[in-house]
C-alpha positions in Angstrom: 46.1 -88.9 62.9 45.4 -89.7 66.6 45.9 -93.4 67.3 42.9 -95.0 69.8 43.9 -96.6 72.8 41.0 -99.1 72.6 42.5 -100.8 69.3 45.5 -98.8 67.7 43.9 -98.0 65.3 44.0 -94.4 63.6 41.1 -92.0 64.3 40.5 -88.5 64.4 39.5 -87.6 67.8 40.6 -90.1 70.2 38.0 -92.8 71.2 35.4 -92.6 74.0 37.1 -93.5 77.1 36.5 -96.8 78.8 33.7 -96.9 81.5 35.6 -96.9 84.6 36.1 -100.0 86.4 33.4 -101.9 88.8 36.3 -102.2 91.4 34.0 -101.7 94.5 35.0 -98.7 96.5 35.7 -99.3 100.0 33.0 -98.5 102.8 33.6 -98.8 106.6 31.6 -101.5 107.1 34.4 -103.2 105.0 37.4 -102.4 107.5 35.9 -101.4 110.8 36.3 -104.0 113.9 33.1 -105.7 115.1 31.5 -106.5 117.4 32.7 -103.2 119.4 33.4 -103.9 123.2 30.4 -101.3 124.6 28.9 -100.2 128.5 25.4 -99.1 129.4 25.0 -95.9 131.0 24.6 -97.6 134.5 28.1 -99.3 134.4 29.9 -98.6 137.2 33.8 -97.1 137.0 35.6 -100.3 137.8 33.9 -102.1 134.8 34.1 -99.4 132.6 37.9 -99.5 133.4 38.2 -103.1 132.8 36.2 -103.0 129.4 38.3 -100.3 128.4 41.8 -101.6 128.8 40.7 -105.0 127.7 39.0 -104.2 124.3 42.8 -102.1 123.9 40.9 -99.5 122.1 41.0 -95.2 123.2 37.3 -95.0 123.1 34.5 -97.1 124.7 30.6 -97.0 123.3 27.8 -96.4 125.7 24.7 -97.8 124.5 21.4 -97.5 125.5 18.7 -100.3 125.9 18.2 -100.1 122.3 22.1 -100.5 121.2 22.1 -96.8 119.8 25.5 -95.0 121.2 24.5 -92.6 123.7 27.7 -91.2 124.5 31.4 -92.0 124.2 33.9 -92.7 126.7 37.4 -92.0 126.3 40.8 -93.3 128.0 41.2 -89.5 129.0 38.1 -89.2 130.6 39.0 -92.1 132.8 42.1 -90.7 134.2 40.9 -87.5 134.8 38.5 -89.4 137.1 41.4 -91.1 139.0 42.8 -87.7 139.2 40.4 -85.8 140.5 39.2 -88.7 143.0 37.3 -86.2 145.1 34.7 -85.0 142.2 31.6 -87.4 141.2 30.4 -88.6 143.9 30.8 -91.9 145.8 29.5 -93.8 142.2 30.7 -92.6 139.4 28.8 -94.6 136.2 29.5 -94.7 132.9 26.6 -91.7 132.0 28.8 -89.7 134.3 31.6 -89.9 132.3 30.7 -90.1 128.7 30.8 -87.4 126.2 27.4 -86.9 124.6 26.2 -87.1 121.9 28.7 -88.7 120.1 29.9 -88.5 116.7 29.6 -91.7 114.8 29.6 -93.1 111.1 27.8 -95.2 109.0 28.4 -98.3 107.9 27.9 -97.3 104.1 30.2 -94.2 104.5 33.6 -94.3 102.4 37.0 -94.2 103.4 36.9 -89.9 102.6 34.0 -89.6 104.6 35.4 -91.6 107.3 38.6 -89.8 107.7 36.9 -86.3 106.9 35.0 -86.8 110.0 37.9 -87.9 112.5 40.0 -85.0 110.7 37.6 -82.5 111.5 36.6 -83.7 115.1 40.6 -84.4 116.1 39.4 -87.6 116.8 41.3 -91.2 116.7 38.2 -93.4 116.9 34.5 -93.2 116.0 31.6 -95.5 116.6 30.1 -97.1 113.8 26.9 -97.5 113.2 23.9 -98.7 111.2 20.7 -96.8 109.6 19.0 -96.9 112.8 22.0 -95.1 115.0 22.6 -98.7 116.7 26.1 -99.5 116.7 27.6 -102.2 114.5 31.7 -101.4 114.7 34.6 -99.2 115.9 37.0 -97.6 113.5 40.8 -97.3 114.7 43.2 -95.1 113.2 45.1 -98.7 112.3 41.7 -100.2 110.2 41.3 -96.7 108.5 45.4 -96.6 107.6 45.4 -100.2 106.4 42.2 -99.6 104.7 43.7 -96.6 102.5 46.7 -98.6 101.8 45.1 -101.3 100.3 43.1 -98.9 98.1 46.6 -97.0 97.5 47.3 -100.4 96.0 44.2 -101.1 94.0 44.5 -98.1 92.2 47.9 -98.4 91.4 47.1 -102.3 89.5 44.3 -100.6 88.1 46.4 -98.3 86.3 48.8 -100.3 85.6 46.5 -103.4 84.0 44.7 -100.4 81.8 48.6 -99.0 80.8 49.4 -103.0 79.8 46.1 -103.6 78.1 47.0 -104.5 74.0 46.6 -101.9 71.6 48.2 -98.7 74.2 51.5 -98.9 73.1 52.8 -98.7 75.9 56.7 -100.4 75.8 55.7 -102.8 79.0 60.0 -102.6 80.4 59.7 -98.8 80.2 56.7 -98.9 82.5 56.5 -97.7 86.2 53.2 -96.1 88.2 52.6 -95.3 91.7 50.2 -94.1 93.6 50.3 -92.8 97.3 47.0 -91.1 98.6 45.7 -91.3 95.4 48.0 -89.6 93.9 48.8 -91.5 90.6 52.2 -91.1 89.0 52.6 -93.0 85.3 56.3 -93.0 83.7 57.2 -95.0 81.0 57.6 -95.2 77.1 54.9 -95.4 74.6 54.7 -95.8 70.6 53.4 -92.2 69.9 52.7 -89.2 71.4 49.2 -89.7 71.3 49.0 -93.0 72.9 50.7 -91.5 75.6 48.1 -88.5 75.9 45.4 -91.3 75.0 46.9 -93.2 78.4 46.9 -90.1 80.4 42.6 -90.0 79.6 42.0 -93.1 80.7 44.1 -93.3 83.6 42.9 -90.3 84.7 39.5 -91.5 84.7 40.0 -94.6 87.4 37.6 -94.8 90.0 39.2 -93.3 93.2 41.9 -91.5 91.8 42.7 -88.0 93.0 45.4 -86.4 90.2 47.7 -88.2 88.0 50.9 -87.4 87.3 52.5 -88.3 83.9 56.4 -88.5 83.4 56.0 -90.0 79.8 58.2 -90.2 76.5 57.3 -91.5 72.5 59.1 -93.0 70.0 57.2 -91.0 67.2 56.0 -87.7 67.1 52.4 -88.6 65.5 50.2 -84.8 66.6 48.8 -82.9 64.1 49.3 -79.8 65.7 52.4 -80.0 67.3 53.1 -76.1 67.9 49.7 -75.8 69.3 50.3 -78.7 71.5 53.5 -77.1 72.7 51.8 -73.6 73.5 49.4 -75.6 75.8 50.7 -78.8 77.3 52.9 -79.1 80.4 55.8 -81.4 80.4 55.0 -83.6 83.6 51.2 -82.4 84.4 49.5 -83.2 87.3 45.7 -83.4 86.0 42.8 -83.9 88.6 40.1 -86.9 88.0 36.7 -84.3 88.1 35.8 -84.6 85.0 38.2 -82.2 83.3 40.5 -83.3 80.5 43.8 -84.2 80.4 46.6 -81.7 79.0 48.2 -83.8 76.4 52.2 -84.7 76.8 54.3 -82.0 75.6 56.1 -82.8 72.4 59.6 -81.9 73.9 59.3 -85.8 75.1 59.2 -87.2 71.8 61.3 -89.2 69.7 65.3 -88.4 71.0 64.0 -86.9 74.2 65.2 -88.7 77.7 63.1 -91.3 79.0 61.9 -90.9 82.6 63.9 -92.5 85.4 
């Protein structure tokens, strides 16, 4: 008999797992700096310049009349100007340096989305904007990192409150879980070997997670097809959250076997 992780109590197949959690995945709007310091296309280079180094950002919006971003410009694009003093003309505005069109986000976008974007662009910071291309925010390298961090850490208590909750078996001194970039690694003790594979289904299933690793030992060897299990199961699998299911802990684990450090 299987023991369920929602009660302890015996069952055949192991219960339905528990919805996953209404923790509130982080958008940009939630970490991005506003109001963004921004220029029109007509200001001149001396402004720009001043705007730039005192907003202490790399990048400076251009907007048009209609705050939409027009065009980006960059710290780079500034000193090539003072390098190259004899190009541009006697004025040199803002339009004459930007980079355009720019490539922005959306306020509603996630934190993947967000970093997919300045990953793919080899950028460091990207206008924000809202659902009519007028710009709201600018995201930094720092908001984005401090942003995943936190979200590192929300993970990890959400695993750890669902590996505490009564009735997993779970021997709460044995017990350690991180996760670092969503990757989710669970030691620890439990009762039986299938609490411990019960565990490994649920955690698996947190919102946000990217693959969980499990490092976990039993007291009692409770599977009804241990050989079977054996044939199949790895002895620390690392199991994606898409959908598929979790290999259950190998049996080697069980009672007498070391506990994870």
């Amino acid at each position: 008999m299987n023991h369920s992780i929602l009660d302890g109590r015996t069952a055949d197949t192991f219960a339905d797992p528990v919805p996953a959690g209404t923790r509130a995945r982080p958008t940009v709007a939630a970490c991005m700096t506003r109001p963004a310091v921004a220029v029109t296309p007509d200001t001149d280079f001396a402004t720009v310049v001043a705007a730039l180094t005192a907003s202490r950002r790399g990048v400076l919006p251009v907007v048009a009349a209609d705050g939409t971003v027009a065009g980006v410009v960059a710290a780079s694009d500034l000193l090539a100007a003072y390098a190259h003093p004899e190009t541009g003309g006697s004025r040199v505005l803002a339009r004459h340096l930007m980079t355009s069109p720019p490539i922005t986000v959306t306020e509603d976008q996630d934190l993947a989305q967000a970093l997919a974007v300045l990953d793919r662009h080899a950028l460091h910071h990207l206008p924000v904007v809202d659902g009519k291309g007028r710009l709201t925010g600018l995201l930094s390298p720092h908001d984005l990192l401090d942003a995943l961090r936190r979200e590192d850490e929300a993970i990890r208590d959400e695993a750890l409150a669902l590996a505490l909750t009564p009735g997993t078996g779970v021997v709460p001194g044995s017990l350690h879980v991180r996760c670092e970039r969503g990757h989710v690694t669970l030691a620890g003790r439990t009762r039986t070997h299938s609490d411990a594979a019960a565990l490994c289904l649920q955690t698996a299933r947190i919102d946000g997670l990217v693959r969980l690793t499990e490092r976990l030992t039993w007291a009692v060897e409770d599977t009804a097809d241990t050989a079977e299990t054996a044939d199949t199961a790895d002895t620390g699998s690392d199991t994606d959250s898409e959908g598929e299911p979790v290999a259950l802990p190998g049996p080697d684990r069980g009672q007498g076997a070391p506990e994870a450090e």
